[in-house]
PDB file with SEQRES, HELIX, SHEET and CRYST1 records, atoms N, CA, C and O in Angstrom:
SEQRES   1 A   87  UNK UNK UNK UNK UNK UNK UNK UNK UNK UNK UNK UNK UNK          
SEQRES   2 A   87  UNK UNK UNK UNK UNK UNK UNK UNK UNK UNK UNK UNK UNK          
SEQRES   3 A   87  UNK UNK UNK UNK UNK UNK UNK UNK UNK UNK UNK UNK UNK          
SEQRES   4 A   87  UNK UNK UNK UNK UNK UNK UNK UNK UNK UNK UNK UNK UNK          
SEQRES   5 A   87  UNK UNK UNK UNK UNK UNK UNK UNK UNK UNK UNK UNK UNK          
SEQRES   6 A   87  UNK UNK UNK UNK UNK UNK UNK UNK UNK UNK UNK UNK UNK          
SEQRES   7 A   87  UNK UNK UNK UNK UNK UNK UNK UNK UNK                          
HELIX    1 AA1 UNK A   24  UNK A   26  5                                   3    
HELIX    2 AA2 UNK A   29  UNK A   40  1                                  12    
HELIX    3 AA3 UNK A   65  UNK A   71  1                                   7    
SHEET    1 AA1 2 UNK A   4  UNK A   8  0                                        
SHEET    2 AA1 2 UNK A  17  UNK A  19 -1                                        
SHEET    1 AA2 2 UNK A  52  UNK A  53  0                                        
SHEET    2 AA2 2 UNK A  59  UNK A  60 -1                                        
CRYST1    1.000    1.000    1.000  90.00  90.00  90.00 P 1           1          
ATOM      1  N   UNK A   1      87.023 118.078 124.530  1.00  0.00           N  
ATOM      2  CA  UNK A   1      88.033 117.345 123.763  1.00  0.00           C  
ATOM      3  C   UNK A   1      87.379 116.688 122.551  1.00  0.00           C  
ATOM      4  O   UNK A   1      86.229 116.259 122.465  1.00  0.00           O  
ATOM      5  N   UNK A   2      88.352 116.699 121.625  1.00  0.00           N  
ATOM      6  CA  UNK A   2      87.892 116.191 120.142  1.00  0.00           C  
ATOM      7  C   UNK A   2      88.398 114.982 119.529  1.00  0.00           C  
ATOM      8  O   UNK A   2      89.139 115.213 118.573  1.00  0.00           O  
ATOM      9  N   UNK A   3      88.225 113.837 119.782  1.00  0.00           N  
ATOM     10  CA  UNK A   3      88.499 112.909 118.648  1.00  0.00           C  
ATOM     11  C   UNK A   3      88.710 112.450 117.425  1.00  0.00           C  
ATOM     12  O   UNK A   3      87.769 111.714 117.127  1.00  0.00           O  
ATOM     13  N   UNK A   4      89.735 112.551 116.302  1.00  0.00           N  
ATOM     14  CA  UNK A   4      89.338 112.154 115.154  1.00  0.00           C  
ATOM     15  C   UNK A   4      90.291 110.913 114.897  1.00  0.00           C  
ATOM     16  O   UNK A   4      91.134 110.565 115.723  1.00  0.00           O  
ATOM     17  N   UNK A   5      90.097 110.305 113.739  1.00  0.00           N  
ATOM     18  CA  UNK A   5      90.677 109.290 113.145  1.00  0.00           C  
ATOM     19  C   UNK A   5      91.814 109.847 112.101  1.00  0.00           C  
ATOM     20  O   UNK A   5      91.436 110.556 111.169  1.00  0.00           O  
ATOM     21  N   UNK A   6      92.796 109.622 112.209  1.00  0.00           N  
ATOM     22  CA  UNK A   6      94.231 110.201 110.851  1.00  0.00           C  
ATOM     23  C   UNK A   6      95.422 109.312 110.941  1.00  0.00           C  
ATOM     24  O   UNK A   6      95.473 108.224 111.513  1.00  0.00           O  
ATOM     25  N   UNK A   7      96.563 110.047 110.170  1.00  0.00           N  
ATOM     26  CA  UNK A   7      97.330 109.088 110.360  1.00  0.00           C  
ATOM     27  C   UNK A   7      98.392 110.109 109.728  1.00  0.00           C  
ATOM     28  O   UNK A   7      97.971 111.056 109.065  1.00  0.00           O  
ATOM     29  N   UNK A   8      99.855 109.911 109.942  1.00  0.00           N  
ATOM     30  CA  UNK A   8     100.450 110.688 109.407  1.00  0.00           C  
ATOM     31  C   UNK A   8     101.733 109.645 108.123  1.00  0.00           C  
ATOM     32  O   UNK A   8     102.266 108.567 108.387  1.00  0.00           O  
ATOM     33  N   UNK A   9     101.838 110.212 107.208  1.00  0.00           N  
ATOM     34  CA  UNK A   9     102.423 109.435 106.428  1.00  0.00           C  
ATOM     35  C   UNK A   9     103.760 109.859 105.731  1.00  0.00           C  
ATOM     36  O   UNK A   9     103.872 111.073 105.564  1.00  0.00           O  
ATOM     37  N   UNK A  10     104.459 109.327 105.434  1.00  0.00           N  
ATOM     38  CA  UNK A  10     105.612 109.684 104.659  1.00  0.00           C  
ATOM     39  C   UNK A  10     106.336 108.749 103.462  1.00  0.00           C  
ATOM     40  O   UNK A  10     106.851 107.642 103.305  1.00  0.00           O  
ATOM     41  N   UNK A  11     105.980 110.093 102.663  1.00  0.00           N  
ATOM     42  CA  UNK A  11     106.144 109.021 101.566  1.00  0.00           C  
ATOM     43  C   UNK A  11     106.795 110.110 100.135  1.00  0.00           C  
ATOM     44  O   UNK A  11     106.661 111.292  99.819  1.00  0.00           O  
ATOM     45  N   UNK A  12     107.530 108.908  99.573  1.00  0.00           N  
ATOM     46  CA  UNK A  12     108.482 110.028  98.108  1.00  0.00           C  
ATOM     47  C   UNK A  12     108.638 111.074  98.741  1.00  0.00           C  
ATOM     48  O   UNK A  12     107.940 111.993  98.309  1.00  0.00           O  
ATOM     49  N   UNK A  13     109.449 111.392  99.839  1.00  0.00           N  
ATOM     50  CA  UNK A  13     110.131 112.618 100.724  1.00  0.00           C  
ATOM     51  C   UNK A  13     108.761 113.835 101.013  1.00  0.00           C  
ATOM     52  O   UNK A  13     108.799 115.064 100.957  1.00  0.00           O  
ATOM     53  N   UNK A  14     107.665 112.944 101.315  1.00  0.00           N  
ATOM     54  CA  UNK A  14     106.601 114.089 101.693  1.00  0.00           C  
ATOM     55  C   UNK A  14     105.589 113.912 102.951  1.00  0.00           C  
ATOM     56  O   UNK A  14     104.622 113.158 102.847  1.00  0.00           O  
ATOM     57  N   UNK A  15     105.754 114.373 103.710  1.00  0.00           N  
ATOM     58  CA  UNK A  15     104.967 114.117 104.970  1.00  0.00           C  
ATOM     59  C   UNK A  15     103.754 114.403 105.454  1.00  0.00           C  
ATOM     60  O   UNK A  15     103.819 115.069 106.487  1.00  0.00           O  
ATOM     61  N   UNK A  16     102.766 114.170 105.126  1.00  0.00           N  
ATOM     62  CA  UNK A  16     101.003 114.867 105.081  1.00  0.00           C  
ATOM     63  C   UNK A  16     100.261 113.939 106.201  1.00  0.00           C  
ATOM     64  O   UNK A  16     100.651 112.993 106.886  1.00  0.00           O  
ATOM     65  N   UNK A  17      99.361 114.439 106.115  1.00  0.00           N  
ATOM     66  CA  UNK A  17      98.746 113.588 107.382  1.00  0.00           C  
ATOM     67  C   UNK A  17      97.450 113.772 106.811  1.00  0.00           C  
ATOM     68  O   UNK A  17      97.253 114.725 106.057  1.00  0.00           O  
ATOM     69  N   UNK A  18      96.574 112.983 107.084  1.00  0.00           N  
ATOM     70  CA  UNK A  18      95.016 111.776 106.665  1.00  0.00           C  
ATOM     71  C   UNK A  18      94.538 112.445 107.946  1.00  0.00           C  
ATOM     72  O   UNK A  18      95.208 112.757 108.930  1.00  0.00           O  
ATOM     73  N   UNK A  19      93.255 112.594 107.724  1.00  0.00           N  
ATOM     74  CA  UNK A  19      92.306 113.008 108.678  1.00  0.00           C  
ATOM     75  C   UNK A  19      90.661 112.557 108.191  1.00  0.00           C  
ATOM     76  O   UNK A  19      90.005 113.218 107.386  1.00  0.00           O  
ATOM     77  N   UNK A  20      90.287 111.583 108.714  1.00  0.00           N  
ATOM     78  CA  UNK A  20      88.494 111.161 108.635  1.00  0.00           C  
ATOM     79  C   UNK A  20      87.364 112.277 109.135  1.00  0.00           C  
ATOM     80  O   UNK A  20      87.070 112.732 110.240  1.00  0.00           O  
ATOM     81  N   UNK A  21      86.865 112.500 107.754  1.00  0.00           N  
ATOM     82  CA  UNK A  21      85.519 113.369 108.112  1.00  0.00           C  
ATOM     83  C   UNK A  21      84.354 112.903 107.248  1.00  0.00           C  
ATOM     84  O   UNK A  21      84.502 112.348 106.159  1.00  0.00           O  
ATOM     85  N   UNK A  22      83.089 113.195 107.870  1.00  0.00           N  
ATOM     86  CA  UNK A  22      81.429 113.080 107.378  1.00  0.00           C  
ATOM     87  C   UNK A  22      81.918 112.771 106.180  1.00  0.00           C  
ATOM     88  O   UNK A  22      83.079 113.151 106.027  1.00  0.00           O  
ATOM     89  N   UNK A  23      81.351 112.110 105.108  1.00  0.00           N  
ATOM     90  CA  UNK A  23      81.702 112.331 103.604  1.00  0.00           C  
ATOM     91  C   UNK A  23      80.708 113.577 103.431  1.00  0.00           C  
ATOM     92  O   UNK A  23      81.172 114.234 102.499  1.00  0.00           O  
ATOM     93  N   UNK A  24      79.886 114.013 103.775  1.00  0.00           N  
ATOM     94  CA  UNK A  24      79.055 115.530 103.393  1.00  0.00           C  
ATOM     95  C   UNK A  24      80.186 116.243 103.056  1.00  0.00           C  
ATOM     96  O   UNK A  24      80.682 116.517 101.963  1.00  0.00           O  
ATOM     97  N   UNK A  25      80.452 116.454 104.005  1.00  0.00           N  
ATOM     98  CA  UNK A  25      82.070 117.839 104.039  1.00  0.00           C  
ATOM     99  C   UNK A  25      82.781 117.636 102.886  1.00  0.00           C  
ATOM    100  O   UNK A  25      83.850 118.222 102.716  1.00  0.00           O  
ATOM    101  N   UNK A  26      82.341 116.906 102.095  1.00  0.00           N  
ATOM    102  CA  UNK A  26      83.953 116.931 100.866  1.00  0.00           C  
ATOM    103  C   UNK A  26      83.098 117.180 100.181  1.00  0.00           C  
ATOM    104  O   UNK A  26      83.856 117.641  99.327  1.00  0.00           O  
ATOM    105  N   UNK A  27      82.200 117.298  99.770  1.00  0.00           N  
ATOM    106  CA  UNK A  27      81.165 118.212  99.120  1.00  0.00           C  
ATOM    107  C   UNK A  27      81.084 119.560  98.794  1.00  0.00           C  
ATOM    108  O   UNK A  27      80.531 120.012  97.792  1.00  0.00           O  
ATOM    109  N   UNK A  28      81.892 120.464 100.043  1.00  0.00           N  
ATOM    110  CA  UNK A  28      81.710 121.856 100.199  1.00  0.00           C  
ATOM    111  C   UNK A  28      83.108 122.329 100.296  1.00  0.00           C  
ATOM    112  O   UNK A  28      83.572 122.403 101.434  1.00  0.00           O  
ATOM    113  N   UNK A  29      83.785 122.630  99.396  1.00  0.00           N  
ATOM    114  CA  UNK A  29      84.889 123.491  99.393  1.00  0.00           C  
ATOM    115  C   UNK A  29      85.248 124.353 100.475  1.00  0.00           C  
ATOM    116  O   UNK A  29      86.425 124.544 100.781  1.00  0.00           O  
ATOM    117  N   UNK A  30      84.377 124.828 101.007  1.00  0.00           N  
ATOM    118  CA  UNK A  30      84.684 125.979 102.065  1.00  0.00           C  
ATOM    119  C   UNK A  30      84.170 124.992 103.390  1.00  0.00           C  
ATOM    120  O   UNK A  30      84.221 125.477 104.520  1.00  0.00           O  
ATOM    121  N   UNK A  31      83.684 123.615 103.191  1.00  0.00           N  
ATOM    122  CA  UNK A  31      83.896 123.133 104.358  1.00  0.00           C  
ATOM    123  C   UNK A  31      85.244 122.181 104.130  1.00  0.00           C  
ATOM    124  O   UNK A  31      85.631 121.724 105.205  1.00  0.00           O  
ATOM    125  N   UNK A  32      85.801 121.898 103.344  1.00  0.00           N  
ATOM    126  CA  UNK A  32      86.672 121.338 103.434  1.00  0.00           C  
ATOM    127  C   UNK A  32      88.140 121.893 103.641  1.00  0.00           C  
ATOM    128  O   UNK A  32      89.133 121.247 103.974  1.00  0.00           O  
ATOM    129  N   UNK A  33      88.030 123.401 103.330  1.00  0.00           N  
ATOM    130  CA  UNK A  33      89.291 124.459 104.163  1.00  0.00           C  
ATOM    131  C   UNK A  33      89.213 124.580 105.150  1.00  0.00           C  
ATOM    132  O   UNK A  33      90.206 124.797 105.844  1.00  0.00           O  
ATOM    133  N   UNK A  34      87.848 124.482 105.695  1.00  0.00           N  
ATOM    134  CA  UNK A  34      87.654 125.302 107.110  1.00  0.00           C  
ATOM    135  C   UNK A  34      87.949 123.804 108.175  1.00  0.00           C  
ATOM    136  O   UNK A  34      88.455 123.810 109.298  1.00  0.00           O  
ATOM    137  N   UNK A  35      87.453 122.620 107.400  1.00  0.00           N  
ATOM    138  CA  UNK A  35      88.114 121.483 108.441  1.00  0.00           C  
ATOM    139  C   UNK A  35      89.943 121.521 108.344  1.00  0.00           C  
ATOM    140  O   UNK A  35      90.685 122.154 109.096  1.00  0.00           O  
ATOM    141  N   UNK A  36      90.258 120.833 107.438  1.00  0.00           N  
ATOM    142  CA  UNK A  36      91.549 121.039 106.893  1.00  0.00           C  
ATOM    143  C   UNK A  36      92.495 122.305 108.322  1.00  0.00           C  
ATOM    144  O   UNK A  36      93.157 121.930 109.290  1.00  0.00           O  
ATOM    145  N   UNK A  37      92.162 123.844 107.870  1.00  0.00           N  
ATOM    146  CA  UNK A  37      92.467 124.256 108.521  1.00  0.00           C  
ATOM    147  C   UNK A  37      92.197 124.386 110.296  1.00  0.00           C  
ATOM    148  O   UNK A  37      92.798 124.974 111.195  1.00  0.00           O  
ATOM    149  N   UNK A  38      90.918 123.471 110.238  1.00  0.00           N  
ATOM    150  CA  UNK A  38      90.962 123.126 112.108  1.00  0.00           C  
ATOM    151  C   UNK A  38      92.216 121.943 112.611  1.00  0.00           C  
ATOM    152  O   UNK A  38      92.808 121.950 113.690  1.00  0.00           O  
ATOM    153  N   UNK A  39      92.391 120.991 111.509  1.00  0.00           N  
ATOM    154  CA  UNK A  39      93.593 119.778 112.005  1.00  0.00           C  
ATOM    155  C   UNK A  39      94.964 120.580 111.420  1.00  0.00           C  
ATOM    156  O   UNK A  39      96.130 120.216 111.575  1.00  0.00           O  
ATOM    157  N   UNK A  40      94.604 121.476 110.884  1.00  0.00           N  
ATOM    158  CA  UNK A  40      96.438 122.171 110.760  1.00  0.00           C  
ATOM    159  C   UNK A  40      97.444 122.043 112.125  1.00  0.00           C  
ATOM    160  O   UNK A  40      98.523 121.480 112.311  1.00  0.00           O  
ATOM    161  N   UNK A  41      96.481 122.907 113.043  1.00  0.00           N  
ATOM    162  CA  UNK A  41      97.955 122.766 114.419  1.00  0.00           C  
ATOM    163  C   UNK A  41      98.284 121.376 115.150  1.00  0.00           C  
ATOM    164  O   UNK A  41      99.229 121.137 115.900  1.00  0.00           O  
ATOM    165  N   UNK A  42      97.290 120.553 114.747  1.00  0.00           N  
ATOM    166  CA  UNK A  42      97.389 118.948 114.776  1.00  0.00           C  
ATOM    167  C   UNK A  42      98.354 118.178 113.967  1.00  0.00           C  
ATOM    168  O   UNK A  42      98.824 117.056 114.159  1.00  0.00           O  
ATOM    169  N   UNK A  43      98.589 119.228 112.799  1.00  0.00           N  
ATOM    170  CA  UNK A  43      99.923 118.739 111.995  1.00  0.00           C  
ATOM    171  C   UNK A  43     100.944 119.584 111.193  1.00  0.00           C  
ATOM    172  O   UNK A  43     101.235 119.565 109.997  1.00  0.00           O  
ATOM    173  N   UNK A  44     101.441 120.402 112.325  1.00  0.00           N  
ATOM    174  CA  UNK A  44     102.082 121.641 111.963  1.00  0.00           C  
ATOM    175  C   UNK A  44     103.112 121.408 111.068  1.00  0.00           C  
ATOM    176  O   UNK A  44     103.943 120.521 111.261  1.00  0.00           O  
ATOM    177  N   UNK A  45     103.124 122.476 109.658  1.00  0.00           N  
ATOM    178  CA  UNK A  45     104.190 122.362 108.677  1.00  0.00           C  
ATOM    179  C   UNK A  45     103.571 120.994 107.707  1.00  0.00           C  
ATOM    180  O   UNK A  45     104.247 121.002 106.678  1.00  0.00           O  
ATOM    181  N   UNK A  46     102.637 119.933 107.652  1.00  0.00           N  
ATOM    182  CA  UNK A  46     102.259 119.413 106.870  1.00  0.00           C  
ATOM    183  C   UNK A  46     100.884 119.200 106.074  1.00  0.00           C  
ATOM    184  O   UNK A  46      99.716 119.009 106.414  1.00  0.00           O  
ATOM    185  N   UNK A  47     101.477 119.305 105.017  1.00  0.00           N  
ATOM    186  CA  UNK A  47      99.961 119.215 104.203  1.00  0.00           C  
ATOM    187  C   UNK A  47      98.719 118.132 104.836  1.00  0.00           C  
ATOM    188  O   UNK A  47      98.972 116.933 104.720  1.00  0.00           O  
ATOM    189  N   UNK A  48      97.606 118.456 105.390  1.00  0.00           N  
ATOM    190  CA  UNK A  48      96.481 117.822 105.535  1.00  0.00           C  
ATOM    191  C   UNK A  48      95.431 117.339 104.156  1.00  0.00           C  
ATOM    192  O   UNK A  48      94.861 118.083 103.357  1.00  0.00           O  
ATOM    193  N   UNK A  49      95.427 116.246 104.204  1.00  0.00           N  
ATOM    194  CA  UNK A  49      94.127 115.545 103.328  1.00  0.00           C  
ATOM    195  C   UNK A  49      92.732 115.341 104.534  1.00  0.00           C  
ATOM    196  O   UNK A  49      92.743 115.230 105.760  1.00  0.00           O  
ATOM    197  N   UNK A  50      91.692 115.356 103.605  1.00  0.00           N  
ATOM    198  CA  UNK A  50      90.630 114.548 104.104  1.00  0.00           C  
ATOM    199  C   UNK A  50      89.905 113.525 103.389  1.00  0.00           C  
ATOM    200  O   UNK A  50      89.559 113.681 102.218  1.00  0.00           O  
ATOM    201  N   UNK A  51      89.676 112.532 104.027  1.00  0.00           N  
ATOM    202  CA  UNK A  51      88.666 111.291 103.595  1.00  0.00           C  
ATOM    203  C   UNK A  51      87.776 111.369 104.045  1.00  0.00           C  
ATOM    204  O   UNK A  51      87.493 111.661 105.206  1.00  0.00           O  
ATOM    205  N   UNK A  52      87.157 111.116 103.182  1.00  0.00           N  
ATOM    206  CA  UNK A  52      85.431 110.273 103.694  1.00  0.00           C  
ATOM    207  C   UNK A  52      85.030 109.245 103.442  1.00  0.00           C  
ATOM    208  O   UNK A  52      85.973 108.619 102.958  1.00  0.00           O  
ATOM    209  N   UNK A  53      84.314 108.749 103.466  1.00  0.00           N  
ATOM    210  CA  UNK A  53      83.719 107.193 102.965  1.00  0.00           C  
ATOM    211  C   UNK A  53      82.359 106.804 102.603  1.00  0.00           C  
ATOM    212  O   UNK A  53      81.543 106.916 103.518  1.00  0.00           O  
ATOM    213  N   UNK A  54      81.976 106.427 101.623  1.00  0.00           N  
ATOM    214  CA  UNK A  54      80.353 106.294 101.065  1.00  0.00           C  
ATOM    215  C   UNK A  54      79.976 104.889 102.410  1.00  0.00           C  
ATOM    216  O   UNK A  54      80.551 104.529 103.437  1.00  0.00           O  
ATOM    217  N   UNK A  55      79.034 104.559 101.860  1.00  0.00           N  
ATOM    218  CA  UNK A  55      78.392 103.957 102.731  1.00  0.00           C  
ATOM    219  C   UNK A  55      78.731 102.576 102.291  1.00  0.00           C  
ATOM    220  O   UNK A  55      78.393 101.756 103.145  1.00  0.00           O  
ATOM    221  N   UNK A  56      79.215 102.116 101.378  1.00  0.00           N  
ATOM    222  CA  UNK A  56      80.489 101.018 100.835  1.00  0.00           C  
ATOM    223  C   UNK A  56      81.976 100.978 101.504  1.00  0.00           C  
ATOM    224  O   UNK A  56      82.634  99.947 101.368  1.00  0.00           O  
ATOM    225  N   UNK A  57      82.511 102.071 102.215  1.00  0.00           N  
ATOM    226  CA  UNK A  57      83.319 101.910 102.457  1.00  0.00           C  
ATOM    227  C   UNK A  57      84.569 102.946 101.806  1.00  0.00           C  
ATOM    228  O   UNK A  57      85.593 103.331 102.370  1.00  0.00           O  
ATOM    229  N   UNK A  58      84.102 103.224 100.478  1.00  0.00           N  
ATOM    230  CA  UNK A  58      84.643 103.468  99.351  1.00  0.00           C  
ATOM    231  C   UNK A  58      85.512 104.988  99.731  1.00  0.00           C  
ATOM    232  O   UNK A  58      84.883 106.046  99.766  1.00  0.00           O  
ATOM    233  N   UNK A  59      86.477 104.957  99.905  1.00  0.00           N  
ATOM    234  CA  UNK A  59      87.071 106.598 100.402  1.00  0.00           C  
ATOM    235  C   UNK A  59      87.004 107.651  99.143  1.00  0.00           C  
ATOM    236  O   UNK A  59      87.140 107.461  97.935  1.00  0.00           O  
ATOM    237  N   UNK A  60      86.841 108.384  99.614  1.00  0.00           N  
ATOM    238  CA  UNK A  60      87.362 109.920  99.076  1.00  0.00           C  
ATOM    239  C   UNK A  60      87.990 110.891  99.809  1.00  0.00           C  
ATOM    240  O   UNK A  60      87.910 111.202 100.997  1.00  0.00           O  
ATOM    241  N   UNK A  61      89.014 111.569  98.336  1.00  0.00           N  
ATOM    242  CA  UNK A  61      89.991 112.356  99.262  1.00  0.00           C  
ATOM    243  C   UNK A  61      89.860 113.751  99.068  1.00  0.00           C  
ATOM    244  O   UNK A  61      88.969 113.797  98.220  1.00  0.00           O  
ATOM    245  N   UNK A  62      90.165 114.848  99.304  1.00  0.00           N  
ATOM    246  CA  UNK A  62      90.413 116.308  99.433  1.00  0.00           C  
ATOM    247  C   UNK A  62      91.541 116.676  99.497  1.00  0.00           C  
ATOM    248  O   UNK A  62      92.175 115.834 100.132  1.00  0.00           O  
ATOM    249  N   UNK A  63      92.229 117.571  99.152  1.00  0.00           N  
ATOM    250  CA  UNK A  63      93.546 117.661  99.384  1.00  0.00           C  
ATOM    251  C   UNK A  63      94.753 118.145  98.303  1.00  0.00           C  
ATOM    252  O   UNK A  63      94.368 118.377  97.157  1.00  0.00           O  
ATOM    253  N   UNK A  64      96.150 118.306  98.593  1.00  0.00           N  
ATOM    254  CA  UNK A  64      96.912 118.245  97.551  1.00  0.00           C  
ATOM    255  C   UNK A  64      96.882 117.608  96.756  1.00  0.00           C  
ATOM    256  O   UNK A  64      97.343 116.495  97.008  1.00  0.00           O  
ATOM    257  N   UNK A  65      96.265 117.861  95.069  1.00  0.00           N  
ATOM    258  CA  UNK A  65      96.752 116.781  94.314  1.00  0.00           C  
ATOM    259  C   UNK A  65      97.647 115.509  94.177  1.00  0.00           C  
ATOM    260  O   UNK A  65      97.072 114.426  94.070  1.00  0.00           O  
ATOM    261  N   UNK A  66      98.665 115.544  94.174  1.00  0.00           N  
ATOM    262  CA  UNK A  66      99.574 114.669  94.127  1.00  0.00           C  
ATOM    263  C   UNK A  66      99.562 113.805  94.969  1.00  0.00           C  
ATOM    264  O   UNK A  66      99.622 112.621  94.637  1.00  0.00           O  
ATOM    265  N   UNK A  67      99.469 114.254  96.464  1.00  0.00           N  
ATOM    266  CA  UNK A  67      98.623 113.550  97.593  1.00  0.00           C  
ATOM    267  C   UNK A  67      97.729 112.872  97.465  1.00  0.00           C  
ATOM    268  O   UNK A  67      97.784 111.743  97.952  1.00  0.00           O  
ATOM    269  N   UNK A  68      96.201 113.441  96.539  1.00  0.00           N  
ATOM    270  CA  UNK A  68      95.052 112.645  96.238  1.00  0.00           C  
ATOM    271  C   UNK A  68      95.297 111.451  95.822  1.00  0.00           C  
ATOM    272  O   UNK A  68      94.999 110.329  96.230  1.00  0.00           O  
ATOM    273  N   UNK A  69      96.062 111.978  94.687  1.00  0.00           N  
ATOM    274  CA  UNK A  69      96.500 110.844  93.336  1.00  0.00           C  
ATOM    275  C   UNK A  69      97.216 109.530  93.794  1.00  0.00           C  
ATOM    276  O   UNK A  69      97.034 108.365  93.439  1.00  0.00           O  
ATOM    277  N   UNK A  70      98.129 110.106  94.737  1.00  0.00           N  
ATOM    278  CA  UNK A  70      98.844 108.850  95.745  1.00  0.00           C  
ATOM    279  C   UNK A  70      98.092 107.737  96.096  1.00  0.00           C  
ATOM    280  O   UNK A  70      98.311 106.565  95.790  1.00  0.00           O  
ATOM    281  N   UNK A  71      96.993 108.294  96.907  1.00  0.00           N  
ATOM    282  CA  UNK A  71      95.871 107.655  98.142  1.00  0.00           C  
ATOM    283  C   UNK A  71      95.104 107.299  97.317  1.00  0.00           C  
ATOM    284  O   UNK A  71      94.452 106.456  97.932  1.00  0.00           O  
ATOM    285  N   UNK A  72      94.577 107.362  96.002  1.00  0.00           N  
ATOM    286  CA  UNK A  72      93.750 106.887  94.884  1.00  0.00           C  
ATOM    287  C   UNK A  72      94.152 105.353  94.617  1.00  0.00           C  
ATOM    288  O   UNK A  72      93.386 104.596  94.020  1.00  0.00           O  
ATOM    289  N   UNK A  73      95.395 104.952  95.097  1.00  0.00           N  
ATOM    290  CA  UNK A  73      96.223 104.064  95.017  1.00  0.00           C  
ATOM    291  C   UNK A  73      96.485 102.871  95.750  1.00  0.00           C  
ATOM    292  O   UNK A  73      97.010 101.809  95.414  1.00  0.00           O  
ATOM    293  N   UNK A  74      95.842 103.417  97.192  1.00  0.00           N  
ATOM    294  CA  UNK A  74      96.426 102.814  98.293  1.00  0.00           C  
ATOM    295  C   UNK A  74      95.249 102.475  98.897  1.00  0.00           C  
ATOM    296  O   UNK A  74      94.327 103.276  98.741  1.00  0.00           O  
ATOM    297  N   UNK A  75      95.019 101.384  99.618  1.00  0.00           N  
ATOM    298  CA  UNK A  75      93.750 100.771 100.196  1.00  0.00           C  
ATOM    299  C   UNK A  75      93.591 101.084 101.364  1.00  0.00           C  
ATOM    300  O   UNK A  75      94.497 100.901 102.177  1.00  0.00           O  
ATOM    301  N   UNK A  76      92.452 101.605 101.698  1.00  0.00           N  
ATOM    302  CA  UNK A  76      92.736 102.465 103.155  1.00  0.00           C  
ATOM    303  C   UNK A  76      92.895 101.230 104.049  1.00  0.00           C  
ATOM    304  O   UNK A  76      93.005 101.916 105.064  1.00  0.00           O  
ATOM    305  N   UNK A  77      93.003  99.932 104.534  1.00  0.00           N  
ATOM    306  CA  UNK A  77      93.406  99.572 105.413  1.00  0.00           C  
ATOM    307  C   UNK A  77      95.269  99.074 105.517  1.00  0.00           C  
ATOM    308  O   UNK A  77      95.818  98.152 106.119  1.00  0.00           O  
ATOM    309  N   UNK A  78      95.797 100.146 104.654  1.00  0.00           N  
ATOM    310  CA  UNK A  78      97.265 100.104 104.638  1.00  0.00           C  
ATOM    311  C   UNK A  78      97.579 101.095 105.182  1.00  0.00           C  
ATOM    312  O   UNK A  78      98.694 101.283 105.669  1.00  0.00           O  
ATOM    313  N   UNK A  79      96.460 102.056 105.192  1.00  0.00           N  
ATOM    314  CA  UNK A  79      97.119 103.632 106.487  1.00  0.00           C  
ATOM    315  C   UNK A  79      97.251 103.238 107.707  1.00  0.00           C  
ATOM    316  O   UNK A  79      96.695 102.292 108.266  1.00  0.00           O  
ATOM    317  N   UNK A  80      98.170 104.150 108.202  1.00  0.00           N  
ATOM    318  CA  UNK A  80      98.381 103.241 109.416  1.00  0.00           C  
ATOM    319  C   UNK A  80      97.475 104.387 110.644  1.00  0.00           C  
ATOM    320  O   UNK A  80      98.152 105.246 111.209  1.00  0.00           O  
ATOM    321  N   UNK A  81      96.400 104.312 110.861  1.00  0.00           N  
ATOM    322  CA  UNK A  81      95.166 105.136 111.213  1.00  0.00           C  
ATOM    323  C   UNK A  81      95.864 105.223 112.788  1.00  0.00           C  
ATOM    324  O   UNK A  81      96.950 104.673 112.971  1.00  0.00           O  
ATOM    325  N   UNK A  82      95.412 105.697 113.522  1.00  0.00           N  
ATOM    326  CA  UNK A  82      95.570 106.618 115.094  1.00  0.00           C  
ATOM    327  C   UNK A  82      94.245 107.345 115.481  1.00  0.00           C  
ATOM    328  O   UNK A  82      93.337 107.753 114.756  1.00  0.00           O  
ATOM    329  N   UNK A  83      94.399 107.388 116.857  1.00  0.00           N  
ATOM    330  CA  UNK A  83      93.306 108.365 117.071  1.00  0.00           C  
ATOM    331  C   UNK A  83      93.790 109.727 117.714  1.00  0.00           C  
ATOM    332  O   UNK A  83      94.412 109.790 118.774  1.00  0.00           O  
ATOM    333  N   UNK A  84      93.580 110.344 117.269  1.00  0.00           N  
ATOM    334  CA  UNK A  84      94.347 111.838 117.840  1.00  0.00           C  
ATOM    335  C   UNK A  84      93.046 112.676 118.622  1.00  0.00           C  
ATOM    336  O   UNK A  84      91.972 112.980 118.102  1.00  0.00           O  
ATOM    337  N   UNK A  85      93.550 112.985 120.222  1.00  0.00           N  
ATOM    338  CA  UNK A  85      92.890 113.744 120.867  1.00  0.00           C  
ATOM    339  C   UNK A  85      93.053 115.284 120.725  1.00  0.00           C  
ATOM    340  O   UNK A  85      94.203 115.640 120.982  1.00  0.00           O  
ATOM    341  N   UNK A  86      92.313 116.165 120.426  1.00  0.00           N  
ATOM    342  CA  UNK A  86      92.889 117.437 120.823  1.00  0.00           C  
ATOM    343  C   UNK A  86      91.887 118.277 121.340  1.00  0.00           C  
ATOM    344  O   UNK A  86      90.766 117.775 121.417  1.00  0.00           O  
ATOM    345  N   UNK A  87      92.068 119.747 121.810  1.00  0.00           N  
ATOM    346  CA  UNK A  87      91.011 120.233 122.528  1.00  0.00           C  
ATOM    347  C   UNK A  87      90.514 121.359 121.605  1.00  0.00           C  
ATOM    348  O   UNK A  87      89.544 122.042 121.931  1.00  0.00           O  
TER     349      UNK A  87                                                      
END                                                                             
């Protein structure tokens, strides 16, 4: 079983869901599809983002633009975070 940190959100009629990974991974394009597409059936039919966080705290996102641009906005302790188990 797998643990991660996300959250699912809805917002201006769009429903995506936040998912916490390594900040390495947002580094690598093809690691950031290949995560992305591991939390897909974790959030079927919605666009997935990923964050990371420098060692400040400081997030970064991956993801749909418009999505990014959103969360560029928003202070991550306003997501409303969860822990989602899956296998």
């Amino acid at each position: 079983m797998t643990k991660i940190q996300g959250a699912v959100i809805k917002e201006q009629g769009v429903t995506f869901a936040i998912t916490v990974v390594k900040k390495h991974i947002l580094n690598s394009q093809m690691q950031c599809q290949q995560a992305a597409q591991s939390f897909q059936p974790l959030f079927p039919g919605m666009p997935v983002v990923l964050m990371g966080q420098d060692t400040h705290g400081t997030p970064s996102y991956w993801g749909r633009k418009d999505i990014v641009n959103f969360l560029r906005n928003v202070h991550p302790s306003r997501i409303p975070w969860k822990e989602y188990t899956f296998n």
